[in-house]
C-alpha positions as CSV (number, residue, x, y, z in Angstrom):
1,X,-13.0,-16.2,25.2
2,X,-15.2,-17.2,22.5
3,X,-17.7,-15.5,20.5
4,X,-20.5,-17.7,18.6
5,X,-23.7,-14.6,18.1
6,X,-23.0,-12.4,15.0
7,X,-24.8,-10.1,17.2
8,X,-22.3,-9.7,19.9
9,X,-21.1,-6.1,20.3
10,X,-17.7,-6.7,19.9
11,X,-18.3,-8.2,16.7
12,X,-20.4,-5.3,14.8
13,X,-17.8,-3.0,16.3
14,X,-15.0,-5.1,13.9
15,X,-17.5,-5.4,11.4
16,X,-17.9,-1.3,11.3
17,X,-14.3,-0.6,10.5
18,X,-14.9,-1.6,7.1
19,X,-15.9,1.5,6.7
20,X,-13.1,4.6,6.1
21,X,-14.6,6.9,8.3
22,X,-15.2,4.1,11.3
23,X,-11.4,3.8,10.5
24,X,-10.2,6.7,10.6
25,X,-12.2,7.9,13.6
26,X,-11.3,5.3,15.7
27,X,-7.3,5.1,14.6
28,X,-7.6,1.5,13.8
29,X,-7.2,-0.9,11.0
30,X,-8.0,-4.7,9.9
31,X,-5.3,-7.2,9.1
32,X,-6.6,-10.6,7.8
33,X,-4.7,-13.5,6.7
34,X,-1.9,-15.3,8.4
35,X,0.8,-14.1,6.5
36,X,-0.1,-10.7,6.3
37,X,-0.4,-10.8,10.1
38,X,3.3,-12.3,10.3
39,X,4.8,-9.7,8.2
40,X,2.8,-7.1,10.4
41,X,4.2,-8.6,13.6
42,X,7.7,-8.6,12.2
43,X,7.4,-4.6,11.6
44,X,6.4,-4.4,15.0
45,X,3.0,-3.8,14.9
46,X,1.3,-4.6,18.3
47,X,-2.3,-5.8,17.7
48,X,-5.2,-4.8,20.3
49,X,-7.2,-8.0,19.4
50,X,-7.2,-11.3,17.4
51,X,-9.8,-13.1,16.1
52,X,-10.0,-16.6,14.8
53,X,-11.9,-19.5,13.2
54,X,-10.4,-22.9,13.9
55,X,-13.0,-24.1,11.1
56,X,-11.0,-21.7,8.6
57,X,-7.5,-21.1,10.2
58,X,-4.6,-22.4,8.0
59,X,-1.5,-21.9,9.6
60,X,1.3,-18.9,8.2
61,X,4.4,-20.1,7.4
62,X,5.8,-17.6,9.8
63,X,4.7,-18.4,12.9
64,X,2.7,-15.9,14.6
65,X,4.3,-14.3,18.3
66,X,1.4,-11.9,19.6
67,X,3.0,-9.3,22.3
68,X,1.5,-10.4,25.6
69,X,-1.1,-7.3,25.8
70,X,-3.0,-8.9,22.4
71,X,-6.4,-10.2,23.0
72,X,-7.3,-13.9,21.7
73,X,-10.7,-14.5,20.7
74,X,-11.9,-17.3,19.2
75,X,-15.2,-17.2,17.0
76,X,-17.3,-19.5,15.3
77,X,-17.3,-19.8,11.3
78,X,-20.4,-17.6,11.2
79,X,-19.0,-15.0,12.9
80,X,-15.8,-14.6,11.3
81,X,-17.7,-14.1,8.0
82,X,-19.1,-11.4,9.0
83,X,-15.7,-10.3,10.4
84,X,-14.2,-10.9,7.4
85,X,-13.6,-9.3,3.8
86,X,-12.3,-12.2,1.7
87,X,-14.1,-14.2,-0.2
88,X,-11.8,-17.3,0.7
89,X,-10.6,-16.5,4.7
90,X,-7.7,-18.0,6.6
91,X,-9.5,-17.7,10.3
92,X,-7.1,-14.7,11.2
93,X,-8.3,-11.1,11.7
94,X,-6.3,-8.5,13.7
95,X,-7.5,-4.8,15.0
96,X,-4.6,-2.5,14.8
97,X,-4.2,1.1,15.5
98,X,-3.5,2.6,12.0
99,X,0.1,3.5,11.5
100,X,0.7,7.3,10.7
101,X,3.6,7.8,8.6
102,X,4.9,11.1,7.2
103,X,8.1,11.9,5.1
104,X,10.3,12.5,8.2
105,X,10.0,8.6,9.0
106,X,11.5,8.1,5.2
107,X,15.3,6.7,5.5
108,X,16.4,6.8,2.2
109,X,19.4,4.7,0.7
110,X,22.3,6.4,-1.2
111,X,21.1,6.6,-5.0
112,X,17.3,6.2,-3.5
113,X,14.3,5.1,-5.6
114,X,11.1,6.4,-4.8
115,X,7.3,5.7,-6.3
116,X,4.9,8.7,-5.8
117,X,0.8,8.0,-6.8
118,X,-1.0,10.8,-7.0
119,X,-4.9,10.1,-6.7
120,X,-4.9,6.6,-7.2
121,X,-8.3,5.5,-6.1
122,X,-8.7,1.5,-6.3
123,X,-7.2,0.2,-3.1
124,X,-5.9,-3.0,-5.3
125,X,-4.2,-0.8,-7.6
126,X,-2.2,0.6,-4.6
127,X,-1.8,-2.5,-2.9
128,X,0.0,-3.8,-6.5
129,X,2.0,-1.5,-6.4
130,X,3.1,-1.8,-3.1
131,X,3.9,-5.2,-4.1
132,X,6.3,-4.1,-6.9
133,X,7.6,-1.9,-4.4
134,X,8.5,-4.3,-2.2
135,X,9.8,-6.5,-4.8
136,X,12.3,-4.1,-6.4
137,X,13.6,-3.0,-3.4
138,X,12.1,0.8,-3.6
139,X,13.2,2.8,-1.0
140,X,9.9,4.3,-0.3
141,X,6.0,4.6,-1.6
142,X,4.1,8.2,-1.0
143,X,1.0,8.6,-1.3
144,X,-0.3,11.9,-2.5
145,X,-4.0,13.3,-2.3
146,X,-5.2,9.9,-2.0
147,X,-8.6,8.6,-3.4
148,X,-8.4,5.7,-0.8
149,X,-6.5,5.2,2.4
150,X,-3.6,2.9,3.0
151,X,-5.7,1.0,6.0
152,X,-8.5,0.3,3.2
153,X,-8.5,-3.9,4.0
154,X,-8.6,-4.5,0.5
155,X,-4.9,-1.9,0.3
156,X,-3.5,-4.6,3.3
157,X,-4.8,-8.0,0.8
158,X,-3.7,-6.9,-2.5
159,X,-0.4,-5.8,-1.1
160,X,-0.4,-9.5,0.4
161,X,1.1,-7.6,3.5
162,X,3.7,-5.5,1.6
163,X,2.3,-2.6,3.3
164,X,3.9,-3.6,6.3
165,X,7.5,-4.0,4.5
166,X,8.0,-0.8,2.5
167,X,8.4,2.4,3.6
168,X,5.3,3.7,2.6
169,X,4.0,7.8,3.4
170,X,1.0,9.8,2.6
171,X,1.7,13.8,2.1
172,X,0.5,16.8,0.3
173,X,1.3,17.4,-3.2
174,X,3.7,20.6,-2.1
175,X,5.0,19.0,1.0
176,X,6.1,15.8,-1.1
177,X,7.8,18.2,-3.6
178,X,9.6,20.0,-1.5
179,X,10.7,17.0,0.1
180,X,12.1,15.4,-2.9
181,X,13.7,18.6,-4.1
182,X,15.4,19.4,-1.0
183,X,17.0,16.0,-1.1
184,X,18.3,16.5,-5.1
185,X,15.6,13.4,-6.1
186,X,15.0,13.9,-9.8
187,X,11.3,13.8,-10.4
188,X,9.8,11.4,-13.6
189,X,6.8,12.1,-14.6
190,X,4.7,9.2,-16.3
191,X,2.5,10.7,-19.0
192,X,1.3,10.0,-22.9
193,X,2.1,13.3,-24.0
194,X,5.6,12.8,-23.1
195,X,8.2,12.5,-26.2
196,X,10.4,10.9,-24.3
197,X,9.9,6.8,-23.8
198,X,10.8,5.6,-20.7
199,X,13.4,3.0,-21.8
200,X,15.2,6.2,-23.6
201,X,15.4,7.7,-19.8
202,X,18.6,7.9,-17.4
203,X,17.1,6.3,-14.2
204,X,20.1,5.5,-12.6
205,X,20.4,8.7,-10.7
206,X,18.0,9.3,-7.8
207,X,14.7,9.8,-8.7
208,X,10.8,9.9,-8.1
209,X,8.9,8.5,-10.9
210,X,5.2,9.7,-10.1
211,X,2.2,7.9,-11.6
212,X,-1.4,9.4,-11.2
213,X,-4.9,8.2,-11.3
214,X,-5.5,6.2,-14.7
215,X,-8.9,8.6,-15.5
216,X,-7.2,12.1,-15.2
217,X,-3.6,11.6,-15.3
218,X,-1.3,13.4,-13.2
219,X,-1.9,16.8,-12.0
220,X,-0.6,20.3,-13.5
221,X,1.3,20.4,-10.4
222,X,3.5,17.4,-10.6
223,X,3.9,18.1,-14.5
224,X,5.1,21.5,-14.3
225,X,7.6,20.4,-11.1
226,X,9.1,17.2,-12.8
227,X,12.6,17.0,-14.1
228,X,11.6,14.4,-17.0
229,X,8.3,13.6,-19.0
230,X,8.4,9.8,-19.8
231,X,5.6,7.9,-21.9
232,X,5.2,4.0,-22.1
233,X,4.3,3.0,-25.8
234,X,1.0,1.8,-26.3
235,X,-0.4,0.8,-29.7
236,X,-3.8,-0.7,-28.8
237,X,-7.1,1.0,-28.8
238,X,-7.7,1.8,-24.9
239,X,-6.0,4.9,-24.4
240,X,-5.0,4.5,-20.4
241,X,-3.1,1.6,-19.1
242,X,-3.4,0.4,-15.4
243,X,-1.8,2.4,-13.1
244,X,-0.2,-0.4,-11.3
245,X,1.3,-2.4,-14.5
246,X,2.9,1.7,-15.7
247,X,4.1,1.9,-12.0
248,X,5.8,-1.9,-12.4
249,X,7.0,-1.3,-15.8
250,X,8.9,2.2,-15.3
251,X,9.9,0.7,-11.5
252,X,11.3,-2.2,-12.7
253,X,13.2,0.1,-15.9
254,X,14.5,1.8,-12.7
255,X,16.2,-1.6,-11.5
256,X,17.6,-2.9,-15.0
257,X,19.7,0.2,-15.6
258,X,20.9,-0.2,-11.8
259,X,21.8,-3.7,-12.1
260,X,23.2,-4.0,-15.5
């Protein structure tokens, strides 16, 4: 089959869920780029359709094995632009259903490490830190009173895919502390007004750190239930630092004191 009108039904349907509510509605989710689509595949994610540009496909370096159910459309350059959310497109685009993951799908290693964001609301933000997640081996990512969803395209491209390699969750504020409490997981709280610096801080144990939304901080709630206040030292003139670079830096803390 092969699509060439930017008009075509099928097409505005795709185009549609770029919208959250669309989204969430309809169950579904947008994967673009090759390699995003690989890791995808290899977490076992079945998709319903494919779309793709021979005038912009570049190959993955994994190769791509669609279950036999997935359906193949080709479309012309035109059309994939309007299918697409990148600036610079690959000529793959995938509809998905939208994977619902709660704590109970959470396996959890030993002496676990967990990264909890409270109200982040840039999708790249969370999509960075799902990155550093997947690159320091976290056991898990939850996502607490979100500001954005996790099947936000832009969440799927800045995580370069990593949302389909960590364990990732989205629960309430109460229902994630309880969780963490009822399996003994310290909870570190990243905040300024904390004495403490987070170098200074024992994370070899197992432990949440929880970062919040770079405007308003974390909540009362988390502060009041956390085991440790940490603070990463800033001595320039803006008075918040990016949410993803404090989740990275107290992460990747986490990981020296394990490996040294």
């Amino acid at each position: 089959m092969r699509i060439s009108s930017v008009q075509n039904p099928r097409v505005k349907a795709v185009a549609n869920l770029h919208k959250r509510r669309q989204r969430d509605t309809e169950g579904l989710m947008l994967i673009e780029g090759g390699e995003e689509l690989a890791l995808a595949l290899a977490a076992g994610v079945q998709p319903r359709t494919v779309f793709f540009c021979p005038e912009f496909q570049r190959h993955p370096s994994a190769p791509l094995q669609f279950p036999p159910e997935t359906e193949r459309i080709e479309v012309t350059r035109s059309v994939f632009e309007k299918l697409a959310y990148r600036e610079n497109p690959d000529g793959w685009l995938a509809v998905a259903p939208a994977p619902r993951r709660t704590l109970a799908d959470i396996t959890l290693h030993r002496t676990p490490l967990v990264l909890v964001a409270e109200a982040v609301e840039k999708p790249g933000n969370l999509g960075a830190m799902l990155r550093t997640a997947d690159a320091a081996g976290v056991d898990a990512l939850i996502v607490c009173d979100p500001g954005t969803d996790l099947t936000n395209p832009n969440v799927v491209r800045a995580s370069r895919g990593a949302l389909f390699t960590v364990p990732v969750a989205q629960a309430g504020n109460a229902e994630t502390l309880r969780w963490l409490k009822a399996l003994n997981i310290g909870v570190v709280a990243a905040t300024p007004q904390a004495s403490l610096l987070y170098t200074e801080a024992d994370l070899r144990g197992p432990v949440a750190i929880v970062v919040g939304a770079e405007a308003t901080g974390l909540s009362a709630e988390w502060l009041a239930a956390a085991d440790l206040h940490v603070r990463i030292p800033m001595v320039g003139k803006v008075n918040s630092l990016n949410v993803a670079t404090a989740a990275a830096l107290l992460v990747y803390e986490a990981v020296r004191q394990r490996i040294r």
